[in-house]
C-alpha positions in Angstrom: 0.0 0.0 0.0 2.8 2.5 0.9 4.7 1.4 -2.0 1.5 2.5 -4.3 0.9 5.5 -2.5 4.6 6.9 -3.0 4.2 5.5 -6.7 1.1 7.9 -7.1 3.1 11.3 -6.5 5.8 10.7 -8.8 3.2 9.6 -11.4 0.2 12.3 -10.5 0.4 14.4 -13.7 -0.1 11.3 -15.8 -3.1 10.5 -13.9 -4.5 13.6 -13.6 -4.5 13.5 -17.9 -6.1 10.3 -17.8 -8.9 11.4 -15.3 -9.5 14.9 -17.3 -9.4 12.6 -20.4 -11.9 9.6 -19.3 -14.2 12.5 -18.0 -13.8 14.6 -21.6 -15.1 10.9 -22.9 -18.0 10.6 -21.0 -18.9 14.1 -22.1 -18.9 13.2 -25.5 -20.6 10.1 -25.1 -23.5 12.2 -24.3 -23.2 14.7 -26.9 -23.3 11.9 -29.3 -26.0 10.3 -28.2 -28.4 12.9 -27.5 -27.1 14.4 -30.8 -24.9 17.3 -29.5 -27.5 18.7 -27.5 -26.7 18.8 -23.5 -29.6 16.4 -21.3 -31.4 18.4 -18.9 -31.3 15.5 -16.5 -27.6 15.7 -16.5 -26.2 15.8 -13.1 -22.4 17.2 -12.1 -23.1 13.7 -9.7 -22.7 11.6 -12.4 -19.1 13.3 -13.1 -18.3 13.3 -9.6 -18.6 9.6 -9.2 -16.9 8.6 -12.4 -14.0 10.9 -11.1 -13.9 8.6 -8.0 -14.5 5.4 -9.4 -11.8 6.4 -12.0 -8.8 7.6 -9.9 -9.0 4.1 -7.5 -8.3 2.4 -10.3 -6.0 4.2 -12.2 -3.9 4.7 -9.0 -3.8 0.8 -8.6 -3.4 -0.3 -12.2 0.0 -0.9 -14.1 -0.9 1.7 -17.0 2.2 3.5 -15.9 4.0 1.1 -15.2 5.5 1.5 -18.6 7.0 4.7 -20.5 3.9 6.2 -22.9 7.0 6.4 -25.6 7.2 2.5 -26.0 3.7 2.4 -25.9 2.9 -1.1 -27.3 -0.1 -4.2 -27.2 0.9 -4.8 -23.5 0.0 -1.1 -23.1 -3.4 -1.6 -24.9 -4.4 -4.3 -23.2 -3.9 -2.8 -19.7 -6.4 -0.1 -21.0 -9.2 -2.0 -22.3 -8.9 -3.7 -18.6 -8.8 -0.6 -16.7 -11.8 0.4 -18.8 -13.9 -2.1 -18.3 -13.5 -1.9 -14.6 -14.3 1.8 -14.5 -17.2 1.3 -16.6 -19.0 -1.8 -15.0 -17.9 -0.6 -11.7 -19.7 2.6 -12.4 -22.9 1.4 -13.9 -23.3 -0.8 -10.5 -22.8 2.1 -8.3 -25.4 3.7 -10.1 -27.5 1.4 -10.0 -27.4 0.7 -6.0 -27.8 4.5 -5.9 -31.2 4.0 -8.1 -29.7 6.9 -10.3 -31.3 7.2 -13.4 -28.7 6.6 -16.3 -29.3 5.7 -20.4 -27.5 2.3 -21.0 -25.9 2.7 -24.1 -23.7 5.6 -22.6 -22.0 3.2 -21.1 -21.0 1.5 -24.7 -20.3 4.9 -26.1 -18.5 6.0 -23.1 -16.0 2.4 -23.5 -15.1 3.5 -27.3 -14.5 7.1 -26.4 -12.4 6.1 -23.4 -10.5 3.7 -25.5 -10.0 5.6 -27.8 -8.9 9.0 -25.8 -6.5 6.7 -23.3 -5.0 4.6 -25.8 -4.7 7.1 -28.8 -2.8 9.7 -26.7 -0.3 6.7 -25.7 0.1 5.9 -29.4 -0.3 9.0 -30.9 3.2 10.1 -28.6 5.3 6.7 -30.0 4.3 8.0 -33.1 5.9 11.2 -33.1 8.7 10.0 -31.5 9.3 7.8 -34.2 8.9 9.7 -36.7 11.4 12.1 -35.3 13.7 9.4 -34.8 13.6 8.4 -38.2 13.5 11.9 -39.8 16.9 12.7 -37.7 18.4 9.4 -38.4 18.2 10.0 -42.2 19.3 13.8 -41.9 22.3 12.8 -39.4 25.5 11.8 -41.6 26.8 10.9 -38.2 24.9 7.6 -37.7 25.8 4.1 -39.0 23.6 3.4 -41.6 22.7 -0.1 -41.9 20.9 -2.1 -44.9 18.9 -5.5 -43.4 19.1 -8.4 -45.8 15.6 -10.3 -44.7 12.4 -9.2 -44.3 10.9 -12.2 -41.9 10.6 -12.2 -38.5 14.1 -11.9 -37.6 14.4 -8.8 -40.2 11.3 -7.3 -38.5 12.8 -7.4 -34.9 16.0 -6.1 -35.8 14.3 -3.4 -37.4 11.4 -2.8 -34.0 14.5 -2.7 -32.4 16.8 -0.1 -33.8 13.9 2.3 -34.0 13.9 1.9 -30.2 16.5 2.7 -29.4 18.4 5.6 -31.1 20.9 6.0 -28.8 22.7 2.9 -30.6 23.3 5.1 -33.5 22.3 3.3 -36.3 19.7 4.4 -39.0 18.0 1.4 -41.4 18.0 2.5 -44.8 15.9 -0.3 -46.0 15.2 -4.0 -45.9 16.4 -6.8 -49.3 14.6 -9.8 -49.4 14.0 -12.3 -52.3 10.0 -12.6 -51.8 8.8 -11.0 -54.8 5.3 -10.4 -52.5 7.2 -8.4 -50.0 8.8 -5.9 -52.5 8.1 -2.3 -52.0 6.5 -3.1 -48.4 7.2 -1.3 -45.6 8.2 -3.0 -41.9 8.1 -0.2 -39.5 8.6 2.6 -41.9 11.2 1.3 -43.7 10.9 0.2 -47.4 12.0 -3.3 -48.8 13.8 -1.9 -51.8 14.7 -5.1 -53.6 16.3 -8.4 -54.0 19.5 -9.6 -53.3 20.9 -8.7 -56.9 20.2 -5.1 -55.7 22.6 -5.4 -52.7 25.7 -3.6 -53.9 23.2 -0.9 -55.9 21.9 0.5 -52.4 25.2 0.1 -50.7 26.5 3.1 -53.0 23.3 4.6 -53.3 22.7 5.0 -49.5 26.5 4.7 -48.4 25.9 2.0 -46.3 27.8 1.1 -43.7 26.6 -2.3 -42.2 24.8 -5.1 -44.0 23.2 -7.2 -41.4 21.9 -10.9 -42.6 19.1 -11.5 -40.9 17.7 -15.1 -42.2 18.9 -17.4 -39.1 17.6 -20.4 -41.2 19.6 -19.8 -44.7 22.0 -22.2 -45.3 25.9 -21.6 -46.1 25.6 -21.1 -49.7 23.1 -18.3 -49.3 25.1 -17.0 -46.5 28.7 -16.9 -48.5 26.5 -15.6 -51.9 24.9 -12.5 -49.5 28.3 -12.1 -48.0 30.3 -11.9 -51.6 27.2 -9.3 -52.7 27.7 -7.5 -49.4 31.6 -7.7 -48.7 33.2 -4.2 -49.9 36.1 -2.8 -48.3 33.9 0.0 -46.0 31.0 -2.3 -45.3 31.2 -4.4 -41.6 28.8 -7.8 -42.5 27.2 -8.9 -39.5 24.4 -11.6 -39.2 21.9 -13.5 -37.1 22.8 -16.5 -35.7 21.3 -19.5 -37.1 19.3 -22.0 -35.4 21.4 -24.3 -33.7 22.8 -20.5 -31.8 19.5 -19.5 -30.7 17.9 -22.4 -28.5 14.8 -20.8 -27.7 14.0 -18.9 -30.9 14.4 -15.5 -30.2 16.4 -13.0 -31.8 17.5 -9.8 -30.3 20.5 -6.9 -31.3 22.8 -8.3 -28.5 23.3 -11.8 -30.8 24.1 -10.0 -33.9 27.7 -10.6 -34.5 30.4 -10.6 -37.6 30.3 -13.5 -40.1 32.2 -16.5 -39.1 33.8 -19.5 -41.7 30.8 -21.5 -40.0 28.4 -19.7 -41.3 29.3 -20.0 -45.1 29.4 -24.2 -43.9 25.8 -23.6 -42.2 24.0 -26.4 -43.2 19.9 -27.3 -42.7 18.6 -27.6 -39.1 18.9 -30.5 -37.4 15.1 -31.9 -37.5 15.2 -33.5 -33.5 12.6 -36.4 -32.4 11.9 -34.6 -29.6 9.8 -37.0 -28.2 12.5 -39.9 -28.2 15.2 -37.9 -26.6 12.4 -36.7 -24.0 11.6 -40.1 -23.3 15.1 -41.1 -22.0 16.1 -37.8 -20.7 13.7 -35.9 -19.1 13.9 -36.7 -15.3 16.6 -38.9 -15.7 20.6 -38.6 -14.3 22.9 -38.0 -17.4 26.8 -38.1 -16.8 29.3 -36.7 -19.7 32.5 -37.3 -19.5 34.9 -34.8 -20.7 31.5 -32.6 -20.3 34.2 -29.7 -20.2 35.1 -30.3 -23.8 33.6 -28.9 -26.7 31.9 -31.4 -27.7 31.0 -32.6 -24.1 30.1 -28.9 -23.2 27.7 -28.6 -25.9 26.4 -32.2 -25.1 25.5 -30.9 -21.4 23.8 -27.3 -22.8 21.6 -29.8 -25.4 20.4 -32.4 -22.5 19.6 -29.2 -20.8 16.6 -28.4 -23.2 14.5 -31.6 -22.3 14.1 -31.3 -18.3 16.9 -33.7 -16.9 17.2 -35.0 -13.1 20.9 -33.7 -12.8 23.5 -33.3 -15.0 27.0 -34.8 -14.3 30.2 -33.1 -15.8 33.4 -35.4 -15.3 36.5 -33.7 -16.9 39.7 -33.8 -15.6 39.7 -30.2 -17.0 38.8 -27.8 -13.8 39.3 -24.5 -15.6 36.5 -25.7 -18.4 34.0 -27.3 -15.9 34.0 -24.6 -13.7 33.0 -22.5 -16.2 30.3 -24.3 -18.0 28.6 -24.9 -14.7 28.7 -21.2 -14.1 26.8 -20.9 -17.5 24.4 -23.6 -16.8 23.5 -22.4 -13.7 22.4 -19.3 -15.2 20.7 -20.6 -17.7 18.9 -23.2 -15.8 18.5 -22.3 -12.5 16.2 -25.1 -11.2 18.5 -27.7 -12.8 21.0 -29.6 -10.9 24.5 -29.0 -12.3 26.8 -31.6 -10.6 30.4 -30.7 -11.8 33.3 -33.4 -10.8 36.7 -33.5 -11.3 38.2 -36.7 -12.3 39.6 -39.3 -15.2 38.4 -41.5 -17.0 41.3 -43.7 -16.2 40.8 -43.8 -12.5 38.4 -46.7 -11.7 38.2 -46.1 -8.2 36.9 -42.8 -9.2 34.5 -43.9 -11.5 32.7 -46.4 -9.0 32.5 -43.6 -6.0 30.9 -41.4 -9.0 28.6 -44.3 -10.1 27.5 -45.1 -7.1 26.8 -42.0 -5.3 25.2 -40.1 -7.9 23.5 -43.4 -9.9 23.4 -42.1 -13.6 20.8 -43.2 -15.9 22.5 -42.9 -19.0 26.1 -41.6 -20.0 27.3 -40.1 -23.2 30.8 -40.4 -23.3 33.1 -37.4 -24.5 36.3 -37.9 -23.0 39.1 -38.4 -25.7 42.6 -37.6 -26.8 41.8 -36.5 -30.2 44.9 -34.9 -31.6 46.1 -36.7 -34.3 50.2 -36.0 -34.4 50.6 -35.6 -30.8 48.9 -39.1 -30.5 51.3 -40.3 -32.9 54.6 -39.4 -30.5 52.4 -40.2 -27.4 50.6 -43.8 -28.4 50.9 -45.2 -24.8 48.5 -42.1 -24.0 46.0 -42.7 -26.3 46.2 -46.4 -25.3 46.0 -45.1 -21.5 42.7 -42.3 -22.2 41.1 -43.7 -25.2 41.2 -47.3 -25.0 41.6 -48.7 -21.5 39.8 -45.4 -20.3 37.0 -46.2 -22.5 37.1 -49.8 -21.3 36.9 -48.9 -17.5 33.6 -46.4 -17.9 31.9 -48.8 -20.4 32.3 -51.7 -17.2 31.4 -48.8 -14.7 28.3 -48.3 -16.2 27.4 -52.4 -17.0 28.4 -52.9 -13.5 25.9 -49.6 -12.3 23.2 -51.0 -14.4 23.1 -47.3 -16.5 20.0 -47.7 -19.6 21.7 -46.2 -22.0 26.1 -45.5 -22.7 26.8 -43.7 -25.6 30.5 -43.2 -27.2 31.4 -40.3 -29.1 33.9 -41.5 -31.8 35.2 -40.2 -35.0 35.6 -40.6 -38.7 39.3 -41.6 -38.2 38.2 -44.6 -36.9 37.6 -46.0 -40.7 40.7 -47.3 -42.4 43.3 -45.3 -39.9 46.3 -44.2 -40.4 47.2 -43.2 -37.1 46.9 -44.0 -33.6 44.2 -42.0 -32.7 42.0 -43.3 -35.1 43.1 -47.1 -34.6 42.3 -46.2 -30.8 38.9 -44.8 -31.5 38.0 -48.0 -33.5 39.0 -50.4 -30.6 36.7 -48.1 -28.5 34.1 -48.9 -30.9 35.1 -52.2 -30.6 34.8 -52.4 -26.7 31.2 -51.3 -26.2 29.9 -53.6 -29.5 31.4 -56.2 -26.8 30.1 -55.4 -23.8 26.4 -54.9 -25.6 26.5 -58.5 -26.6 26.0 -59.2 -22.3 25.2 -56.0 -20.8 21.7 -54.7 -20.2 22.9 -51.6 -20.9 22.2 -50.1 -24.8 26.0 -49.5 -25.8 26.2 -47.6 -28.5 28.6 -45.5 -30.7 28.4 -42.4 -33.0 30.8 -41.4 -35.7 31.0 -37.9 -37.4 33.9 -35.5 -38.8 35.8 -32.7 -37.7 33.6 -30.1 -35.9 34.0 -26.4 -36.4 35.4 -24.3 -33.8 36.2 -27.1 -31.4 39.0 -26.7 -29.2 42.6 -27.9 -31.3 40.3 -27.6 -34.8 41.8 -25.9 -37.7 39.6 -22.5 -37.6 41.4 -21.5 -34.2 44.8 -22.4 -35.3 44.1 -20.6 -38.8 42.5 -17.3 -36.9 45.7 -17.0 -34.7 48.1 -17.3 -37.7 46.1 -14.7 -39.4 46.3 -12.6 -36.5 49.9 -13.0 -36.3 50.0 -11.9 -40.0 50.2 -15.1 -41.6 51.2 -17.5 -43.2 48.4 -19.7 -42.8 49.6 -23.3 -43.1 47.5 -25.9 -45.1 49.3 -29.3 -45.1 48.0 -30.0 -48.8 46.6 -28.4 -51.4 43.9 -31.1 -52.0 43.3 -32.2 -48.2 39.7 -32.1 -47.5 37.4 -32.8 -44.3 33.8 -32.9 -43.4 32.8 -30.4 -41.2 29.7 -29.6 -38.8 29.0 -27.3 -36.6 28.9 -27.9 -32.5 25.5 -27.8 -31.6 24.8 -29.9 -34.9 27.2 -32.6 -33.8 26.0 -32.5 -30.4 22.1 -32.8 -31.0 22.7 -35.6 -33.4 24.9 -37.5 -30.9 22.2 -36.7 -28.6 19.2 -38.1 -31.2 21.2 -41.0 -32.5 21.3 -42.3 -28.5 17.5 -42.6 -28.9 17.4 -44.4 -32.0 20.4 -47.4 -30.3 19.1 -51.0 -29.3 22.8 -51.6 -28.2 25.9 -52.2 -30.3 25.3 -50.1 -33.1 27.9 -47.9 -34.6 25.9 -44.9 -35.8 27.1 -42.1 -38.6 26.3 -38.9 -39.4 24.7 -37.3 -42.9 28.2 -35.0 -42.7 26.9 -33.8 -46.2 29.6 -32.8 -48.5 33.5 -32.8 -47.8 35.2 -29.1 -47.9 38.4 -28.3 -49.2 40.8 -27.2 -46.2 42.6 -24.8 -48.6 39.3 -23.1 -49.7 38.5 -23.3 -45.7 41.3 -20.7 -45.3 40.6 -18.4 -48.2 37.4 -17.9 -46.8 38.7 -17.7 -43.3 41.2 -14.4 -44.9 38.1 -13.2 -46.4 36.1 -12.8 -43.4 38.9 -11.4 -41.7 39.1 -8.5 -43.6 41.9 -9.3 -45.9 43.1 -10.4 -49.4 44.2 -13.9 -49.5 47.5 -13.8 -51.4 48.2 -10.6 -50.9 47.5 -9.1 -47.6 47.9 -13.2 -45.8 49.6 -16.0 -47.8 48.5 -19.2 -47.6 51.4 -22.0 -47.7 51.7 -25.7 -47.8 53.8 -27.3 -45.8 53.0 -31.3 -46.1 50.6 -33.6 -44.4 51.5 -34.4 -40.9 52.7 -37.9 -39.2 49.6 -40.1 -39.2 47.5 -37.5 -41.2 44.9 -38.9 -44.1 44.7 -36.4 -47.6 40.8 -37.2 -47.0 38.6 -38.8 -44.2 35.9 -41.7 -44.6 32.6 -42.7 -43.3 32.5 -46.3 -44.7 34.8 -48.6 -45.9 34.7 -49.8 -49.0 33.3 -53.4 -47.4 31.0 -51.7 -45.2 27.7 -51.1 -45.6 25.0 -48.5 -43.6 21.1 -48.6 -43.6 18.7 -45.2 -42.6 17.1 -45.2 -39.6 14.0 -43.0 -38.6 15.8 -40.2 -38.8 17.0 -38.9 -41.9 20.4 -37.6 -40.9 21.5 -40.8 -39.2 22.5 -44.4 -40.2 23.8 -47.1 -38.8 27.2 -48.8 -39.6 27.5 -52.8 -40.2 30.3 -53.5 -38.4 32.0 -56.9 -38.3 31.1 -58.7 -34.6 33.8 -58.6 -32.2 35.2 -61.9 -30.0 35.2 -60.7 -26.7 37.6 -63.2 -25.6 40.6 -62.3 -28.0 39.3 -58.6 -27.4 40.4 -58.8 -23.7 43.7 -60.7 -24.7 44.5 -57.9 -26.6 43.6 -55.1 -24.2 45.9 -56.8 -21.6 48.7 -56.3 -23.7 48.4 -53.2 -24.6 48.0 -52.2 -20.9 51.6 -53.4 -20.5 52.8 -52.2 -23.2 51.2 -48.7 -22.7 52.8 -48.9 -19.2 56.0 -49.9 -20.4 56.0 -47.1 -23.1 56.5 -49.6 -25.5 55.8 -47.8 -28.8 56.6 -50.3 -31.8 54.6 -52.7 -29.6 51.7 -50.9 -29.1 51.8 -49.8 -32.9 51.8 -53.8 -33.7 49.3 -54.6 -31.5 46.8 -52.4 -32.9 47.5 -53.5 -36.1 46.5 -57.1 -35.1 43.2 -55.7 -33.1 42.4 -53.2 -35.7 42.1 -54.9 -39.3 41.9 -52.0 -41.5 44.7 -49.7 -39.0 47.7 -48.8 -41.7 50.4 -47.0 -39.8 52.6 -44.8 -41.4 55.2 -44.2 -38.8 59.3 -44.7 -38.8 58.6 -45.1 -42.6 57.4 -48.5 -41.5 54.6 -50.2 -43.6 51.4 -52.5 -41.8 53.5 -55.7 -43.6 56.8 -54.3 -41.5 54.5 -54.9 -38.6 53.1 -58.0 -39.0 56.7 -59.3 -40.2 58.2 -57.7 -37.0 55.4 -59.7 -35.1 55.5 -62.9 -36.6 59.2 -63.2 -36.0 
């Protein structure tokens, strides 16, 4: 009550206008209907009382809760409310009273109020619109922007900037393809063509910023829009796509500069929701190496469908500290359960498992670098294989529902440890399935944009540096997807698993790693070729010229989802699977390289090792010996 009485003095003048207005309507109502001439019945009373009636509401309402300048549906709906209170409020007064009063005044008196209340809210967003527009195009001063997109996302953008002038920008006009939308207006401002006309407006207006506002165009609109756009005093910017906005909105704070993934941006992941619900929602989900990027972006996904608690095992404390920060901000009724540990440490692993009793596991946690795998196999061995091992018993022996292994397209015909190592993972849980309740299952998919060791990072920091930037050879290629992409698919492909599948991802079409960096120049601002160079300096130990999906024996078959197959897989002997995991645990602790690199050639078929200039037949001669 004392709150709303102080609120009243510091808001007075505006209510005062609103009780001389509602009062001028209820004047008029009578004029019109006794055709503009005054009622002799008419008593000051009737005045009085409205006066009354109307000032306890107004006082207690939330009409000024808001400023009259963003004036808005909200706004409009608070006033029909307010008037119909007055009004009904009024005729029963007078109606306990037994004061004579004609009805349809009270109709009449509804409109008029509306209409008096509501247009002088309007009426001032109006003008100060229109003044911000008028001195936005007069002022050489602002940053005058061009929005490419005339949809929802273009429309926001636009509401937006009107807002709020003090941003600087003025929007000279909207492109977009539609030829129904040409020569529309969204918010004042005119859609003046199509995307052929981008570089026509960008003289005629002197634009400034291009912003891409279509979060669902793919990369090859993106890159065309950026090429049209891209002049040497026009700053691109864009929307984020899809898999960037999780809950659909769009607002000026996520408009950002164009990155390389953008130009990749491929179709949104279509999700099952109801699948991934199913084993999710309520459940407890543990991801190793959660802290990862790939594990990271794992935890933000499961996030979406309601979980029990969350789980993030990294031996990483800098990267799990941080993403439970951002979890717990994001979902603050969600238990975020961060712990610090390896994958490696058994005794670990069964306190975790037993304390905390997780439903399902997707399983992140990976040496993934290719050459530093290659002088460091007993590693690999040590995190990838035997690590791998000792969660997938953890969670057999904890009875989890569902384990799923994040694995990689090296793991078809490798050529280096990494891969080899990622294949024997595979191999382990298609083992364990074969007696384990629990659905063991593994998906493979490419190199992912922006992850943490990836090419983009290393490529940005040698740009920064002033180049070169290094490609290893002029024809290497690599399928790419984006983070979020990888993660929801990992994420929907664990619905899909009966146990022991091998699952792959649609990683649509492989992209030229040389091209990767021209782009990458580009976006930065620069000339490839003559502002950065780009040089080749000769695949590295272990590296392929181009990655696989299949091999050439193997065969894959669709599942209900149209982005994700599954992988036939020869069927693995447990019992010679174990032999061979015992040795390479003493070898691995021995350091034994040349043994380790022969004894993943006999585990993994298809492994051909170039190392020491040694060939697979080196190894098996070595080992038959």
């Amino acid at each position: 009550m004392i709150e709303k009485i102080y609120s009243f003095y510091s808001r007075k003048r505006l209510i005062i206008l609103d009780l001389i207005l509602i009062n001028l309507a209820m004047f008029l109502s009578f004029m019109m209907r006794f055709d503009a001439e005054w009622p002799n019945f008419i008593h000051i009373r009737y005045f009085y009382y409205l006066t009354l009636i109307s000032l306890t509401f107004l006082i207690f309402s939330n009409l000024y809760n808001s400023m009259w300048k963003y004036a808005s549906i909200a706004e409009l709906y608070s006033i029909i409310k307010t008037t119909a209170l007055i009004n009904i409020t009024y005729i029963i007064l007078l109606y306990f009273l037994n004061i004579a009063f004609p009805r349809s005044i009270i109709l009449i008196n509804s409109m008029a109020t509306l209409i008096l209340l509501g247009g002088s809210r309007f009426a001032l967003r109006t003008i100060r619109e229109h003044l911000i527009r008028k001195n936005g195009a007069d002022s050489d001063a602002r940053v005058k922007a061009l929005i490419i997109g005339a949809g929802d996302a273009g429309e926001i953008i636009v509401r937006e900037m009107n807002k709020h002038p003090e941003m600087g920008i003025s929007v000279v006009g909207l492109i977009d393809d539609d030829p129904a939308k040409q020569h529309l207006e969204i918010h004042g401002h005119k859609v003046l063509g199509t995307r052929e006309d981008i570089p026509k407006y960008i003289k005629k207006f002197n634009v400034h910023e291009v912003i891409i506002a279509i979060p669902s165009a793919d990369g090859n609109t993106i890159k065309e829009l950026y090429e049209l756009s891209n002049q040497k005093t026009v700053r691109v910017k864009i929307v984020p796509g899809v898999y960037e906005i999780l809950n659909g909105d769009v607002n000026l704070s996520q408009i950002r500069e164009v990155k390389v993934e953008d130009l990749l941006r491929r179709d949104p992941v279509d999700l099952k929701t109801e699948d991934i619900s199913e084993y999710l929602r309520d459940r407890t989900v543990l991801v190793s190496g959660g802290g990862g990027s790939i594990g990271s972006e794992i935890c933000r996904q499961i996030a979406n469908f309601n979980p029990k608690e969350i789980i993030i095992l990294d031996i990483n404390e800098n990267s799990t500290y941080f993403l439970e920060l951002e979890l717990k901000n994001r979902f603050p009724h969600l238990d975020i359960t961060p712990i610090i540990g390896s994958i490696r440490d058994k005794g670990k692993l069964d306190h975790v498992f037993s304390e905390y009793q997780p439903d399902v596991v997707f399983h992140a946690a990976a040496h993934k670098h290719v050459p530093l795998m290659e002088s460091s196999p007993e590693e690999a061995v040590k995190n990838n294989i035997l690590g791998t091992k000792k969660l997938a018993e953890t969670a057999d022996q904890y009875h989890v529902k569902r384990f799923v292994l994040v694995s990689t397209d090296k793991a078809v015909n490798p050529t280096n440890v990494m891969g080899a190592s990622k294949r024997a993972a595979e191999m382990i849980i298609q083992s364990l399935s074969k007696k384990s309740r629990t659905k063991f299952m593994a998906v493979r998919f490419g190199n992912v944009l922006g992850s943490q060791g990836s090419v983009i990072p290393i490529f940005k920091r040698q740009i920064a540096n002033g180049g070169p930037v290094t490609v290893t050879h002029e024809d290497i290629t690599r399928y790419f997807m984006t983070i979020p992409e990888a993660a929801q698919l990992v994420i929907q492909a664990g619905a899909l698993g009966k146990g022991g599948e091998v699952f792959i991802l649609d990683m649509g079409e492989p992209v030229r790693i040389k091209e990767l960096a021209e782009d990458l120049i580009t976006l930065s601002g620069l000339t490839p070729y003559e502002d950065i160079d780009i040089e080749i300096v000769g695949l590295r130990p272990g590296e392929k010229l181009y990655e696989e999906l299949l091999l050439e024996t193997e065969e894959s078959t669709a599942t209900e989802h149209e982005r994700i197959f599954i992988n036939h897989l020869e069927l693995v002997e447990c019992d010679s699977l174990s032999s061979v995991l015992n040795r390479l645990e003493f070898l691995a602790r021995k350091k034994d390289e040349r043994g380790i690199i022969s004894t993943l050639v006999e585990l993994v078929e298809c492994y051909e090792p170039q190392r020491d200039n040694l060939t697979r037949v080196d190894f098996r001669n070595k080992k038959n010996a």
